[in-house]
C-alpha positions in Angstrom: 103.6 -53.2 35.3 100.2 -54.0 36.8 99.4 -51.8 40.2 98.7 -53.5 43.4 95.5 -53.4 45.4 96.7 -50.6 47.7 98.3 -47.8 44.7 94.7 -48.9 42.9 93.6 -47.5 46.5 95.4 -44.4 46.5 95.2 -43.3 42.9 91.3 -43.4 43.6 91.7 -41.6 47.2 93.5 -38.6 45.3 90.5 -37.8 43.3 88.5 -37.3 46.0 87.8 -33.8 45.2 88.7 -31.2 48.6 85.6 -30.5 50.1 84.4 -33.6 49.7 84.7 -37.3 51.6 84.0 -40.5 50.4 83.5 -43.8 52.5 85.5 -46.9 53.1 83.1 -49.0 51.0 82.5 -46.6 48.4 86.5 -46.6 48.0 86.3 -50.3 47.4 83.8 -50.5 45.4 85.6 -47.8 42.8 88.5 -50.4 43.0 86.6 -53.0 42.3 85.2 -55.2 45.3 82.9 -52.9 47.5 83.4 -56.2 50.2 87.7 -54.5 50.7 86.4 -52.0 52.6 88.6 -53.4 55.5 91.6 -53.8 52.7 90.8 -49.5 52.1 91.5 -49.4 55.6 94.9 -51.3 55.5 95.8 -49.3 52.8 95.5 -46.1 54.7 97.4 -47.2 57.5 100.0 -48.1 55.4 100.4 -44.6 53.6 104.3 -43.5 53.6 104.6 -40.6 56.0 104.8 -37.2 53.8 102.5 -38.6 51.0 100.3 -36.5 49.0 97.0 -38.5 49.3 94.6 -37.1 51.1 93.3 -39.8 53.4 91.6 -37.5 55.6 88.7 -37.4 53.0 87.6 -41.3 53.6 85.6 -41.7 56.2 82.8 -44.5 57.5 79.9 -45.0 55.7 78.1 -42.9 58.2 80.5 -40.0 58.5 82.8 -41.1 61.3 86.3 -39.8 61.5 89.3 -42.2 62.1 89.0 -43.4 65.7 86.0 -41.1 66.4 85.9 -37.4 67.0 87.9 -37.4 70.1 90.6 -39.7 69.6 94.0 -38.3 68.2 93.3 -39.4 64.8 90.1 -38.1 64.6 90.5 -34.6 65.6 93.0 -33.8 63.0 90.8 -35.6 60.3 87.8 -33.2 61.5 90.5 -30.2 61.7 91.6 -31.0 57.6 87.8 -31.6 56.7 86.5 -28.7 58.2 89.6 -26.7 56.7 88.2 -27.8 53.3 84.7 -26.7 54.1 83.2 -29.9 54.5 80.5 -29.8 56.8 79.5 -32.0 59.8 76.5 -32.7 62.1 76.6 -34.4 65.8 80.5 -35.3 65.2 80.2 -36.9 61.4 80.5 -35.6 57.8 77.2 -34.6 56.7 77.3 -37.5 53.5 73.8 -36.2 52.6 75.7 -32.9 51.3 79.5 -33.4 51.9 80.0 -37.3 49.9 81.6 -37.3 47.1 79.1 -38.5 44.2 81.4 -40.1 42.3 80.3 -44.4 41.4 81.3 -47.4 39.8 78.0 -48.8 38.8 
């Protein structure tokens, strides 16, 4: 049975090594079409409360949290990033050192 565009999604989010955070693009490029960034972002919305994929880890391309730093959202994203060591500056995941280096092409 062929996987849908979201579990292609998640089975890429879960190896997103902790300690490290990948980008909405970057995500959609890995499965296949770096233009579903916005589909990423469905996808993560639509995770099943009590799953195990770490959706914390995808950030934007610039290292914004979900919602930004202050929202709701966004401070427990920064709370579970910076409990994996992943380091930030002015509110965002450093990318330079914290993105995970992992590429389709």
């Amino acid at each position: 049975m062929e996987k849908n565009t979201f579990e292609i999604i998640y089975d890429i989010i879960r190896q997103i090594p902790e300690g490290k955070a990948a980008s909405y693009g970057q995500v959609a490029e890995l499965a296949g079409n770096r233009r579903l960034a916005r589909v990423v972002g469905y996808a993560l919305h639509a995770i099943p409360e009590g799953s195990d994929i770490p959706w914390h880890r995808v950030v934007k391309k610039d290292g914004e949290v979900f919602g930004g730093a202050k929202s709701p959202g966004g401070r427990l994203q920064t709370k579970l990033l910076k409990g994996e060591g992943v380091g930030f500056k002015n509110g965002h995941v450093d990318m330079e050192k914290y993105q995970w280096e992992k590429r389709r092409f």
